[in-house]
Backbone bond lengths (Angstrom), bond angles and torsions (degrees), N, CA, C in turn:
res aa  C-N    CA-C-N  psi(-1)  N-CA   C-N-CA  omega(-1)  CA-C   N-CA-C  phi
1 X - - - 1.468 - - 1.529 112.05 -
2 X 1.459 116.07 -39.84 1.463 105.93 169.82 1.582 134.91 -53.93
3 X 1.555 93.90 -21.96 1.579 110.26 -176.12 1.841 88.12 -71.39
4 X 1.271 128.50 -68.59 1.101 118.16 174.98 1.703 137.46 -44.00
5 X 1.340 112.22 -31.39 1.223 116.63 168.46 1.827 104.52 -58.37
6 X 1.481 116.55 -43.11 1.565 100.63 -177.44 1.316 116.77 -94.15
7 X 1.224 119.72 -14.27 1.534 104.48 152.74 1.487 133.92 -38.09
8 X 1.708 82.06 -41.24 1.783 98.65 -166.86 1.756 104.77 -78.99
9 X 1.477 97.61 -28.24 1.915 102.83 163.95 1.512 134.39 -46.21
10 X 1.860 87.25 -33.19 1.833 99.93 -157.81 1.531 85.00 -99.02
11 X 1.268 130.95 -36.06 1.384 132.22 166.16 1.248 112.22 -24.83
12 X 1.182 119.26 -75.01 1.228 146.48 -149.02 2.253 105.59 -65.42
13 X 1.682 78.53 -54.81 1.805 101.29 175.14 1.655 103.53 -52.70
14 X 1.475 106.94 -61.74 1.438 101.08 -176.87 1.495 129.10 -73.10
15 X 1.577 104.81 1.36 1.704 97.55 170.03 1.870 98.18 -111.30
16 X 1.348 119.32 -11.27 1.934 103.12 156.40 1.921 104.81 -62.53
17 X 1.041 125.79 -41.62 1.088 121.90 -155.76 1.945 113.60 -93.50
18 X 1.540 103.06 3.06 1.410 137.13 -179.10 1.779 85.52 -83.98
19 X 1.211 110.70 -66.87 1.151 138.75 -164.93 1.819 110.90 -59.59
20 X 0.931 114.30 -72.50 1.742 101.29 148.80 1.176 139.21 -71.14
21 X 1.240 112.07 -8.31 2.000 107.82 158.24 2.020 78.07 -49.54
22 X 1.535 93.71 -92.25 1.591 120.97 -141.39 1.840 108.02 -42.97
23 X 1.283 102.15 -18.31 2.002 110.68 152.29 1.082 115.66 -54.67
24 X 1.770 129.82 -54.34 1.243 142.34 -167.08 1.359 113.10 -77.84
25 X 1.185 105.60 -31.91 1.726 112.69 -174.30 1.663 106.97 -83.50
26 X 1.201 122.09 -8.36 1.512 146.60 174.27 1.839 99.25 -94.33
27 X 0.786 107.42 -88.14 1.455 111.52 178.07 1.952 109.11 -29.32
28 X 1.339 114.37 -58.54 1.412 126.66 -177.43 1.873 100.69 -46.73
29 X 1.745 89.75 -62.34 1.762 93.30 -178.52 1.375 114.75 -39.72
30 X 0.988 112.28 -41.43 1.590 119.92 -153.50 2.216 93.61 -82.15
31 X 1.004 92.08 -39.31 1.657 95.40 178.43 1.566 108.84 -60.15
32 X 1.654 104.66 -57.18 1.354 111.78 -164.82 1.405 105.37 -55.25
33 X 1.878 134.91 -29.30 1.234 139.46 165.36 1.542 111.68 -27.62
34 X 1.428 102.65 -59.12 1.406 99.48 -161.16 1.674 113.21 -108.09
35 X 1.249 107.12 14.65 1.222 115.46 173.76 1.530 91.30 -94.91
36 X 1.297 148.56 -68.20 1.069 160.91 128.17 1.756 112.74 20.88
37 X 0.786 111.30 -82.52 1.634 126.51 169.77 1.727 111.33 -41.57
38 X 1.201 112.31 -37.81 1.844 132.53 169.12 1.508 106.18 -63.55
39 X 0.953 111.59 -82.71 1.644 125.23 165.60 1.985 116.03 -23.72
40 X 1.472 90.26 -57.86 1.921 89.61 -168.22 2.272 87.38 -82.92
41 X 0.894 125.66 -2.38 1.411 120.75 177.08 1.548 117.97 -86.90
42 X 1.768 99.39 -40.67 1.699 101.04 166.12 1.657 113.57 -80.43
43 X 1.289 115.32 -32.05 1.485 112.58 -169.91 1.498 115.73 -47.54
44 X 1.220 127.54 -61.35 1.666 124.71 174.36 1.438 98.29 -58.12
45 X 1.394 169.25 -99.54 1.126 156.85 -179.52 1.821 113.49 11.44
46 X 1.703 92.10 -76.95 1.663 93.63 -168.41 1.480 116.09 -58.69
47 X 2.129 103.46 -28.84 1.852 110.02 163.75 1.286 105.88 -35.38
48 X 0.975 125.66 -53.67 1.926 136.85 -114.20 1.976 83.95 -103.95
49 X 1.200 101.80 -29.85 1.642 104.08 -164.39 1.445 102.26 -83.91
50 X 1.445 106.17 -48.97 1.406 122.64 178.33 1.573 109.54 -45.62
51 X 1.405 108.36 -50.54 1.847 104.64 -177.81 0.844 109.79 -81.84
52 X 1.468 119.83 -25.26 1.957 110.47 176.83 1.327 103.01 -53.42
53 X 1.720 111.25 -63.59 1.423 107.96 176.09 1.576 148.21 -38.89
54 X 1.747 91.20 -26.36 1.391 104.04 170.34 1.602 118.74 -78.66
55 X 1.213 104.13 -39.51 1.540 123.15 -171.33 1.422 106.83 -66.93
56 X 1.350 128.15 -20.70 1.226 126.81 176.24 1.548 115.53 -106.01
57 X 1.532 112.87 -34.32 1.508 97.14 165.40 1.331 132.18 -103.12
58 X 1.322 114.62 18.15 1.806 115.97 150.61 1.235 121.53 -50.71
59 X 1.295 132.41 -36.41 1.130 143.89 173.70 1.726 114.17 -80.49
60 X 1.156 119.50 -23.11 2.069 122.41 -177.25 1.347 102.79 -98.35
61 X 1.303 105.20 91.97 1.432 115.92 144.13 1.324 134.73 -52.65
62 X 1.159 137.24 135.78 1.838 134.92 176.27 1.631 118.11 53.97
63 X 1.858 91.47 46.11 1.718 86.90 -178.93 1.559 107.17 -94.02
64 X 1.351 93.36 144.72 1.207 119.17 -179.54 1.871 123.12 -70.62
65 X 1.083 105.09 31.80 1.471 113.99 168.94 1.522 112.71 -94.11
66 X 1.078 141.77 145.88 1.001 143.70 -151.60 1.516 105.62 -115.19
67 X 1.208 97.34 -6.50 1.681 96.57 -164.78 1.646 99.08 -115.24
68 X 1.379 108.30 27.01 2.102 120.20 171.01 1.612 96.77 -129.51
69 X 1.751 131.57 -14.80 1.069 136.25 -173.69 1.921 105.94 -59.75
70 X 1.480 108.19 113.58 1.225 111.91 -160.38 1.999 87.17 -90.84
71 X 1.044 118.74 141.13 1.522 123.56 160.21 1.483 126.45 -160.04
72 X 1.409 127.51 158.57 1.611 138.33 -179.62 1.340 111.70 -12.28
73 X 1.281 130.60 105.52 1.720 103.85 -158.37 1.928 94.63 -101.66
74 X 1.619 91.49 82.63 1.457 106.36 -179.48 1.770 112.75 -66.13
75 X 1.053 92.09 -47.02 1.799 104.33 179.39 1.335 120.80 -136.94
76 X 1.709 105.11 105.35 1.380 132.40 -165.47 1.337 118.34 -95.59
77 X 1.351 116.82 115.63 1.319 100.90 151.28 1.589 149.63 -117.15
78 X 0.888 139.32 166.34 1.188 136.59 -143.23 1.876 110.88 -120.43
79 X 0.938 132.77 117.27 1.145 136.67 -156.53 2.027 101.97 -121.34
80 X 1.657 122.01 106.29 1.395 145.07 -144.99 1.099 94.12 -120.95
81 X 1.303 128.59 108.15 1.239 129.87 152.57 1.861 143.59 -110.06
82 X 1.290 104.42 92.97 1.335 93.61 -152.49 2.214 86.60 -117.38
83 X 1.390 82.50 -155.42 1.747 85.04 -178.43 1.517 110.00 -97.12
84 X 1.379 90.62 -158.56 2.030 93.26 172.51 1.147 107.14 -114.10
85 X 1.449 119.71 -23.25 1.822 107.54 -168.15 2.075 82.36 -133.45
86 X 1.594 87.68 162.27 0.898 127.08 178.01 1.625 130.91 -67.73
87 X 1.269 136.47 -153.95 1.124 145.19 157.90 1.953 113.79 65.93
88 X 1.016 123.12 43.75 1.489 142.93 -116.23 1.593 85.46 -154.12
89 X 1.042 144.80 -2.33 0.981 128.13 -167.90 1.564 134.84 68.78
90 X 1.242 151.52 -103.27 1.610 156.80 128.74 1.744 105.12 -94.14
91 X 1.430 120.37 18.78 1.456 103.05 151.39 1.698 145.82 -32.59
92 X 1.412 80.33 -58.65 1.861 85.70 176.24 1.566 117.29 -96.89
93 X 1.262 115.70 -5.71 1.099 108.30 -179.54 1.817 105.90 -101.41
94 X 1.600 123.61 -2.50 1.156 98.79 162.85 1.710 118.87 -108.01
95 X 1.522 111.55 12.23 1.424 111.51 153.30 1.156 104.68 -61.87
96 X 1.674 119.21 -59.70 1.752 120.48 -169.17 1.571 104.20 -36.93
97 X 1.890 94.63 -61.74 1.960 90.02 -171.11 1.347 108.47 -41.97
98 X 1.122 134.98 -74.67 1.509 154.45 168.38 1.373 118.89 -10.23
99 X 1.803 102.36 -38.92 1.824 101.19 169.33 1.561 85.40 -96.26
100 X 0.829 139.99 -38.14 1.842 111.31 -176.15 1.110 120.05 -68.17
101 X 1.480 130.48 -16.42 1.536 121.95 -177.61 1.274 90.70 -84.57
102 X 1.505 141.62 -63.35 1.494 152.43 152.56 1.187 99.64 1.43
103 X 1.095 146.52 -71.99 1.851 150.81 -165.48 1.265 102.79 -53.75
104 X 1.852 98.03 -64.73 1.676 108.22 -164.14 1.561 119.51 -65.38
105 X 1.284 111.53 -33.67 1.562 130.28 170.09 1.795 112.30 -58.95
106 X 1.313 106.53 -55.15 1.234 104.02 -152.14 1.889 104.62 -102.10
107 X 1.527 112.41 -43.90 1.198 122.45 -168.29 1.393 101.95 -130.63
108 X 1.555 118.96 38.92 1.632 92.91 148.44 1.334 142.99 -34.83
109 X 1.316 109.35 -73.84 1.618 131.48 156.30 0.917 118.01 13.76
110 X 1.865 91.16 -72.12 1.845 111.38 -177.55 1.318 105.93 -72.01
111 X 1.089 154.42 -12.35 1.485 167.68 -95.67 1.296 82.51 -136.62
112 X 1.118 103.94 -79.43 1.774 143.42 -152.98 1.771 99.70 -49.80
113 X 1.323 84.55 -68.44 1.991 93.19 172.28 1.538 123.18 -67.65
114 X 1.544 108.50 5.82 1.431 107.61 -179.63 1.596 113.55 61.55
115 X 1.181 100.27 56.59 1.817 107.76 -177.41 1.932 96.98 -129.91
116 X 1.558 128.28 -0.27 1.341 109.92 172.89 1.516 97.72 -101.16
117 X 1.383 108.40 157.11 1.425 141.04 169.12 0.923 96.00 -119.15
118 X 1.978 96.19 171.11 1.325 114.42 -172.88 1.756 94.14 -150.42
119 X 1.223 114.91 145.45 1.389 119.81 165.64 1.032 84.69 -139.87
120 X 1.504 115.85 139.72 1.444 149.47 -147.91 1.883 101.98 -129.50
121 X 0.919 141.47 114.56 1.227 144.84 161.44 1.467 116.40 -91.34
122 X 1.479 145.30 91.20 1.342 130.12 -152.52 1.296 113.83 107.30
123 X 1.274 109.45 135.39 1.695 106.55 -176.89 1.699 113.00 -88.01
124 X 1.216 104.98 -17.73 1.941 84.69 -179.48 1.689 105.34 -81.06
125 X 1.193 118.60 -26.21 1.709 109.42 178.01 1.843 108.19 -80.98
126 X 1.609 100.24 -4.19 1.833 89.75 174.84 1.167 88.24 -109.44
127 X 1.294 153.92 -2.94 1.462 112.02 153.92 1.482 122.21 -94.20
128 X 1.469 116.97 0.62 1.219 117.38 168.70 1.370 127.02 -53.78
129 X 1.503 95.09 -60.39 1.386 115.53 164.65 1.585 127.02 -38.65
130 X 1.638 103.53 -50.01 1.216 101.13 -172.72 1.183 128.18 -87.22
131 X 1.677 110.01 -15.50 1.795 122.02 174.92 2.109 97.19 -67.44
132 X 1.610 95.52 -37.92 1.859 75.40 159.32 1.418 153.62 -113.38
133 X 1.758 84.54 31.65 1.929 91.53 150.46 1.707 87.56 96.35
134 X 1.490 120.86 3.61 1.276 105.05 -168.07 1.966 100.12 -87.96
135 X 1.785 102.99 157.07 1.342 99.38 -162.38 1.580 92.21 -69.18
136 X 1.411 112.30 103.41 1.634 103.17 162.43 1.519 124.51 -96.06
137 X 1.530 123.88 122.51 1.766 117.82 170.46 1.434 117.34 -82.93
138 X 1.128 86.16 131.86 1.706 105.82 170.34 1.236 118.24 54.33
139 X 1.301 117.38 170.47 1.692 115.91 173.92 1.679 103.65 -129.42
140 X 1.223 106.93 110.10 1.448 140.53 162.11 1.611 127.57 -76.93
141 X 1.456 104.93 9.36 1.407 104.49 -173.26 1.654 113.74 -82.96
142 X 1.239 113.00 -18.40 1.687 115.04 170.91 1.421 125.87 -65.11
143 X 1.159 99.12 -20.82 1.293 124.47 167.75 1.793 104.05 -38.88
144 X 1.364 123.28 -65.47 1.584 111.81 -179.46 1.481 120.58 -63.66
145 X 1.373 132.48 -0.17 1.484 129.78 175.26 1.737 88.57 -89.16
146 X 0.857 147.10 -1.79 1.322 123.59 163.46 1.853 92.29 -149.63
147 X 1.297 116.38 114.10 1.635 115.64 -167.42 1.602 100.64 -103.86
148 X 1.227 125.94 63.34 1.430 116.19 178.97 1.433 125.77 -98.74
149 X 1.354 107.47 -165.25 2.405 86.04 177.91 1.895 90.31 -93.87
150 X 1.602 112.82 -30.66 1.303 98.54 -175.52 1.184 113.90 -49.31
151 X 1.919 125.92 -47.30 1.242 111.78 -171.71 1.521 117.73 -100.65
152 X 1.670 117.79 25.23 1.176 96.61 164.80 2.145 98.94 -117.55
153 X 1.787 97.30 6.08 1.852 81.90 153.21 1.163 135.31 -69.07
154 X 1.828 106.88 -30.95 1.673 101.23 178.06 1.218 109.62 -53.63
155 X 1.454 139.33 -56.55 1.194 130.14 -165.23 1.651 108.98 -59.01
156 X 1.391 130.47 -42.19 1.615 124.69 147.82 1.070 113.21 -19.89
157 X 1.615 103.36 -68.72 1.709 95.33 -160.76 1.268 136.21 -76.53
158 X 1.800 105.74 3.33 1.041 116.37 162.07 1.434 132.85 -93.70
159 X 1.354 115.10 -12.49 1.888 142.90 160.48 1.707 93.01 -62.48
160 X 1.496 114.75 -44.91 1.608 109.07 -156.83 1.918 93.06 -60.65
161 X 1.397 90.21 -57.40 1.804 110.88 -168.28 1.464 103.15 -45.83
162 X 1.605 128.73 -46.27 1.334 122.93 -164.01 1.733 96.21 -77.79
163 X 1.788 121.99 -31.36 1.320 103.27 -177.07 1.596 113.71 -83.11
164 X 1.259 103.86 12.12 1.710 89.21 178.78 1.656 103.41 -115.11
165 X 1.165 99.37 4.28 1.716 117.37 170.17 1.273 110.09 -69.47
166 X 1.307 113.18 -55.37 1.803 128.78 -170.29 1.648 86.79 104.47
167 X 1.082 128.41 11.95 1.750 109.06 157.59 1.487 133.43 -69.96
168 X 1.650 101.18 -11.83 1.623 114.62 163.56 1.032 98.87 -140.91
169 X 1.446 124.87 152.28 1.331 142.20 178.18 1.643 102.15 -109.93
170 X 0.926 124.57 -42.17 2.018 129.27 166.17 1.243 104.88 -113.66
171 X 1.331 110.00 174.53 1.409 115.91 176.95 1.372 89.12 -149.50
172 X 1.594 131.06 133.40 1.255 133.40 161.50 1.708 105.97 -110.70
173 X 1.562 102.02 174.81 1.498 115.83 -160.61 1.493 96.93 -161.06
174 X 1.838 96.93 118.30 1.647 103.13 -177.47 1.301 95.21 -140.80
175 X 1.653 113.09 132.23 1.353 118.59 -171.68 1.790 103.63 -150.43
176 X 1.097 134.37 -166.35 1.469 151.31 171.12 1.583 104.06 -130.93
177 X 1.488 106.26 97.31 1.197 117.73 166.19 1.429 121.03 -73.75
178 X 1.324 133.56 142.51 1.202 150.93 169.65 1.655 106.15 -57.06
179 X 0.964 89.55 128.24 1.913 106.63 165.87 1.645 106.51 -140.77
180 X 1.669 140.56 -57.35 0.943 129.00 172.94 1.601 106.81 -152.07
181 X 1.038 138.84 167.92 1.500 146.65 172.68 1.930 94.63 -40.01
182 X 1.204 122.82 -26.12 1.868 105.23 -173.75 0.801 107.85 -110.70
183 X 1.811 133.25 -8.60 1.640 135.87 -162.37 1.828 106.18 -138.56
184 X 1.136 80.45 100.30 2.059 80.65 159.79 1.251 120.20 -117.74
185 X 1.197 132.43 159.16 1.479 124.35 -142.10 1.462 99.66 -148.85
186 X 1.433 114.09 117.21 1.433 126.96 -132.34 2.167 78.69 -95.11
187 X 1.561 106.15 116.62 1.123 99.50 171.69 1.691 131.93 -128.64
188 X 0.991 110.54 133.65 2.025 115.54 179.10 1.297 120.51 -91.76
189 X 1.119 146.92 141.37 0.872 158.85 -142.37 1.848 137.48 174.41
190 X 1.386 94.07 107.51 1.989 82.63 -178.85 1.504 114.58 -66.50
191 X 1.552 108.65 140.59 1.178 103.54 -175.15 1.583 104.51 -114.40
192 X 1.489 97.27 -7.95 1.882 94.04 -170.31 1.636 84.85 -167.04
193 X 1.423 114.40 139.92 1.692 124.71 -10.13 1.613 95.38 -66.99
194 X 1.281 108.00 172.94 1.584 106.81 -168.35 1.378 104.19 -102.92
195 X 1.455 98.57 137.45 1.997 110.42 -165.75 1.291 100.85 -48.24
196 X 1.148 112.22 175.71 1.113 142.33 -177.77 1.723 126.41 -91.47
197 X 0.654 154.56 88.03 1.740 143.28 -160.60 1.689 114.72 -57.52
198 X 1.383 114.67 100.86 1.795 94.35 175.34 1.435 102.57 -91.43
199 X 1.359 122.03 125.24 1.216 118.83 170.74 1.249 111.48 -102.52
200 X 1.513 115.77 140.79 2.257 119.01 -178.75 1.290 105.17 -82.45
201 X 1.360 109.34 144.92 1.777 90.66 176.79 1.330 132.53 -71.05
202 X 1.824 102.91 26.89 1.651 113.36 163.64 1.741 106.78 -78.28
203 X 1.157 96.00 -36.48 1.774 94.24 -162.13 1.762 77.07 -87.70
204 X 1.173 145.30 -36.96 1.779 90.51 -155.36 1.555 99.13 -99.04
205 X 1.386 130.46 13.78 1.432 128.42 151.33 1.866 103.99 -43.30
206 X 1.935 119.65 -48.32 1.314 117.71 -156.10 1.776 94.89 -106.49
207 X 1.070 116.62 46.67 1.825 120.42 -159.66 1.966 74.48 -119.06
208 X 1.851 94.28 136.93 1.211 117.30 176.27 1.419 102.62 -46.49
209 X 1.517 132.17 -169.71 1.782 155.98 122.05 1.564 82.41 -108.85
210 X 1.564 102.47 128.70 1.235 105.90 159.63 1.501 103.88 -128.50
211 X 1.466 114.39 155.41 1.619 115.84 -157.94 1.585 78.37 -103.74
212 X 1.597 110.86 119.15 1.237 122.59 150.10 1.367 161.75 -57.54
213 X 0.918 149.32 101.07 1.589 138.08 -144.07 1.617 103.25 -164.28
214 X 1.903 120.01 102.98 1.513 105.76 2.82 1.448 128.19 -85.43
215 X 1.239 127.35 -30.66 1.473 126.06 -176.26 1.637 93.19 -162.46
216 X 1.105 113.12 161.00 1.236 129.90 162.16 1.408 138.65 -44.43
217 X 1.406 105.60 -45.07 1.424 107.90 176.16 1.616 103.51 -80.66
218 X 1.215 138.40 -46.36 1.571 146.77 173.27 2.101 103.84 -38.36
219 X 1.463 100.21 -54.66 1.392 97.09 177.51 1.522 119.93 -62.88
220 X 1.244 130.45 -30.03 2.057 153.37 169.96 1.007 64.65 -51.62
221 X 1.644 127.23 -101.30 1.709 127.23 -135.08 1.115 112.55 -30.93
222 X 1.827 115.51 -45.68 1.087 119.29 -152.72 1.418 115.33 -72.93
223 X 1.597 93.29 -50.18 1.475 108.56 -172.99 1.837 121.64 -69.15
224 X 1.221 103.31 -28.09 1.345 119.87 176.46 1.546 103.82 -49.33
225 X 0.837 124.64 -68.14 1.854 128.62 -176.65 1.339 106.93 -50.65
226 X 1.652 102.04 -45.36 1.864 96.10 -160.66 1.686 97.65 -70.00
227 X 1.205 116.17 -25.88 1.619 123.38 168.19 1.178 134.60 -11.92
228 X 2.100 93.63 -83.91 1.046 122.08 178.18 1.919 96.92 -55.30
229 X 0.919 140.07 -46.12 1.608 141.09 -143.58 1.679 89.47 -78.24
230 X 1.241 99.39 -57.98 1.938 98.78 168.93 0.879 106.70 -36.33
231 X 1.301 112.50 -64.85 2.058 112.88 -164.97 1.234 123.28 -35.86
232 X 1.870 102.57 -41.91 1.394 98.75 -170.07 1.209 102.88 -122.09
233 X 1.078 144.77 18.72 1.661 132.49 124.43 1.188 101.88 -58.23
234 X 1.620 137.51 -52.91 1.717 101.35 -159.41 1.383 105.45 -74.94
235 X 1.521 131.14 7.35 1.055 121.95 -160.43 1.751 105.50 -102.11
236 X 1.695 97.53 -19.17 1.585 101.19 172.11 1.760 105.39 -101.50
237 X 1.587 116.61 5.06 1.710 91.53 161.64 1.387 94.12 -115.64
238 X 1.553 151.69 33.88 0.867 159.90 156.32 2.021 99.29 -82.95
239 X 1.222 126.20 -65.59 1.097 134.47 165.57 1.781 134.79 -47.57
240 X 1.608 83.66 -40.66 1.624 98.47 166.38 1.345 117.69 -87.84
241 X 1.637 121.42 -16.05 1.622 106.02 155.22 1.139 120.50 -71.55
242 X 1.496 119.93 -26.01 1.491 128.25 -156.29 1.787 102.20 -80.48
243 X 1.445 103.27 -35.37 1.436 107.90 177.42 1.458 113.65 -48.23
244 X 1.412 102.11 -74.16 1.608 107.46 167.73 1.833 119.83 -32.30
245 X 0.922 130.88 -67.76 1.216 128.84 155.43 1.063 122.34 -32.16
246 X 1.127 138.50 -53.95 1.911 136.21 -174.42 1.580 85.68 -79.06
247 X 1.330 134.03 -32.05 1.823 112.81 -176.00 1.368 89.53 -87.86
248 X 1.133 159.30 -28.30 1.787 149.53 179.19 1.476 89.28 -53.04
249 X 1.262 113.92 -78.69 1.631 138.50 -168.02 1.547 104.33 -32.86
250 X 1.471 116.79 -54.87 1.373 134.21 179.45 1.517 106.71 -50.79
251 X 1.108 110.61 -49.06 1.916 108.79 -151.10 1.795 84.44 -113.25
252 X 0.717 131.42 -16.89 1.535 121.05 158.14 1.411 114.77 -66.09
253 X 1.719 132.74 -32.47 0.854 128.85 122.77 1.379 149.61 -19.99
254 X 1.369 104.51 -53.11 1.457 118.38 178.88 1.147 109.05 -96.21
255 X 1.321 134.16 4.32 1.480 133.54 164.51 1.928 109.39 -93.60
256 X 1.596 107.58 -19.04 1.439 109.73 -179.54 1.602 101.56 -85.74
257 X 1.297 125.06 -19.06 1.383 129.98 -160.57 1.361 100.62 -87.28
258 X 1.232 104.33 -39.13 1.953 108.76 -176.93 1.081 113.81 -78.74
259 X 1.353 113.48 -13.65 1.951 120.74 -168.91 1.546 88.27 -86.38
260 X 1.862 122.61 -56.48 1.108 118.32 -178.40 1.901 122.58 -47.42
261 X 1.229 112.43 -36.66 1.459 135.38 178.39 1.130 110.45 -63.71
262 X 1.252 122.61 -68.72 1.579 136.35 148.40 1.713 118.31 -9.68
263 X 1.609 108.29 -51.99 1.099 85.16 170.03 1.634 134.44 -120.28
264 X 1.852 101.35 7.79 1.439 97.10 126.45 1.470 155.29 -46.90
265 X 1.240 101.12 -19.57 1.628 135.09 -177.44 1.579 83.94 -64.71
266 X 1.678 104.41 -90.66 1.134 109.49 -159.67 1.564 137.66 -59.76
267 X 1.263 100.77 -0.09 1.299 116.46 -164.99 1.565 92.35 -100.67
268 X 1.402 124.66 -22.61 1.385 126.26 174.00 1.449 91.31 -69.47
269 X 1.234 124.26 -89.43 1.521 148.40 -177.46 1.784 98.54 -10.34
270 X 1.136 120.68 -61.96 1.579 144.50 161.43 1.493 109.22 -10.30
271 X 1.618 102.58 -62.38 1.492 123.71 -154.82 1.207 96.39 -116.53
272 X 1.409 144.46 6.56 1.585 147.00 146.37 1.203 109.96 -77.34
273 X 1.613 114.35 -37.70 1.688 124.84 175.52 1.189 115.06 -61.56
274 X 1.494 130.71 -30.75 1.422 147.18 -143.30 1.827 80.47 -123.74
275 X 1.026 141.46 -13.86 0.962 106.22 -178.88 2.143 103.33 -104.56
276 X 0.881 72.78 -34.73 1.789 97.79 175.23 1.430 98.97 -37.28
277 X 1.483 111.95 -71.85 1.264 117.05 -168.12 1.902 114.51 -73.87
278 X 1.307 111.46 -21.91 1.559 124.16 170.81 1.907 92.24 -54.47
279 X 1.391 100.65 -74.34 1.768 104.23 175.25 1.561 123.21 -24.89
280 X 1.162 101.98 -45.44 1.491 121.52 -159.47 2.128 102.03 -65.72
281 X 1.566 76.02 -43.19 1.932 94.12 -160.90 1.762 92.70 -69.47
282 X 1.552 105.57 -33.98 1.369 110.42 -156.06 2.193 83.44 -67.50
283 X 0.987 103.57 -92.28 1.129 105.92 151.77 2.041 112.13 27.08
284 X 1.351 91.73 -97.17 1.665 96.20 -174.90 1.328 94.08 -70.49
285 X 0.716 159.37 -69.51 1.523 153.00 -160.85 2.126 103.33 -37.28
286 X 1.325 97.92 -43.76 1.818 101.35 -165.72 1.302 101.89 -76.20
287 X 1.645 116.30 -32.51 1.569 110.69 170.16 1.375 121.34 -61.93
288 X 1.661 113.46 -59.31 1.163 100.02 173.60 1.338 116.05 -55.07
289 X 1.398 158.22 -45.83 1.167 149.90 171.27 2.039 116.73 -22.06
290 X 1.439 77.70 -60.18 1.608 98.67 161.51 1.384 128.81 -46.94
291 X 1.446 133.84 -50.81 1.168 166.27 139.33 2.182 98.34 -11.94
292 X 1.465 76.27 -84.12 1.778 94.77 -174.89 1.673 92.83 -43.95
293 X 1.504 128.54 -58.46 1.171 111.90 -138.44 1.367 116.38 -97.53
């Protein structure tokens, strides 16, 4: 009977915990909606900005923006964007992989001499970082209780300020882009100085004339900054839909795993019952035998 009393324990454990997966996986859906809806609303925008931008500086040689100034990329930093909480499946841990192969591949060197940083967007990739000693700036994780472009420009405008400092010479950008609630798509990206556009002479046969006002180089200046700030907002609601999705994905998972368990459970419980009571009969049956004889 004791074997049955903990069957009936683990029973019990694995349908509370049936029971908050399939809360969470409700709750997540309902997030990923409107995280989702944010994301496909900026995406044609930051397109639309991105080719303007290209379409006008293929042609400007020796512009004076500081933030296209290509140089020695002696001291890099690295820009991590993961979530704050957990239960996500391998979310945050394959941005992490993704900035560690990124380091070791590209900027050992700088590694080596203690010239990479890290700004961390999300609390599980800033404490990763920081339990190993890596130089991490600031903490940006408050940032998701209010997800707007105002508050994810300050953190821009403080990447812009350190690259026109000479405190970074590159700036990289690693996040989990959104594709659907089951697929996020682990992505890198320079964010500073900002690439360059090669256009083939297929695309600039179909490249706008756009009538300028005031001049060309004044509009680059302009647009160049507001750019970079796009870039990396869509790159943190690109990540923050994707989160939601890998935790739907996760606990929709973990709600099929407990159902499966569940009825291993019971099917033990079943045949502990059946044996219990087989004992029991065996039992009265040998007494009375006893009895009679």
């Amino acid at each position: 009977m004791a074997n049955l009393k903990e069957v009936r324990i683990r029973i019990s454990s694995v349908q509370s915990t049936q029971q908050i997966t399939k809360a969470m996986k409700m709750v997540s859906a309902a997030k990923l909606k409107r995280a989702t809806n944010a994301i496909i609303q900026l995406r044609p925008y930051a397109t639309k900005l991105k080719e303007i931008l290209g379409n006008l500086s293929a042609n400007l040689e020796g512009s004076s923006s500081p933030y296209i100034q290509e140089r020695e990329p002696n001291k890099v930093l690295v820009v991590v964007v993961s979530s704050n909480r957990g239960l996500a499946g391998a979310f945050n841990m394959n941005v992490i992989k993704a900035t560690n192969n990124l380091i070791a591949e590209k900027y050992s060197e700088q590694y080596k001499k203690g010239n990479v940083s890290i700004i961390s967007i999300g609390k599980k990739s800033q404490d990763f970082y920081e339990k190993r000693s890596y130089n991490v700036i600031g903490n940006n994780n408050a940032v998701y209780n209010a997800l707007t472009f105002e508050n994810v420009t300050k953190i821009t405008d403080a990447i812009m300020a350190g690259f026109k400092k000479g405190d970074f010479d590159k700036v990289e950008l690693v996040y989990n882009g959104f594709k659907n609630a089951a697929v996020q798509i682990l992505t890198t990206e320079q964010l500073l100085p900002l690439p360059k556009t090669v256009t083939t002479k297929e695309e600039s046969k179909h490249q706008i004339d756009y009538i300028l006002e005031p001049s060309q180089e004044e509009i680059v200046k302009e647009l160049i900054p507001k750019s970079i700030k796009i870039q990396l907002y869509k790159a943190v609601l690109d990540s923050h839909a994707a989160e939601h999705g890998a935790r739907m994905t996760s606990m929709d998972k973990a709600t099929e795993n407990a159902g499966d368990l569940l009825k291993a459970l019971k099917l033990s419980y079943n045949q502990a019952r059946q044996a219990a009571i087989t004992t029991e009969l065996t039992e009265i049956v040998s007494g009375a035998a006893a009895l009679n004889g």
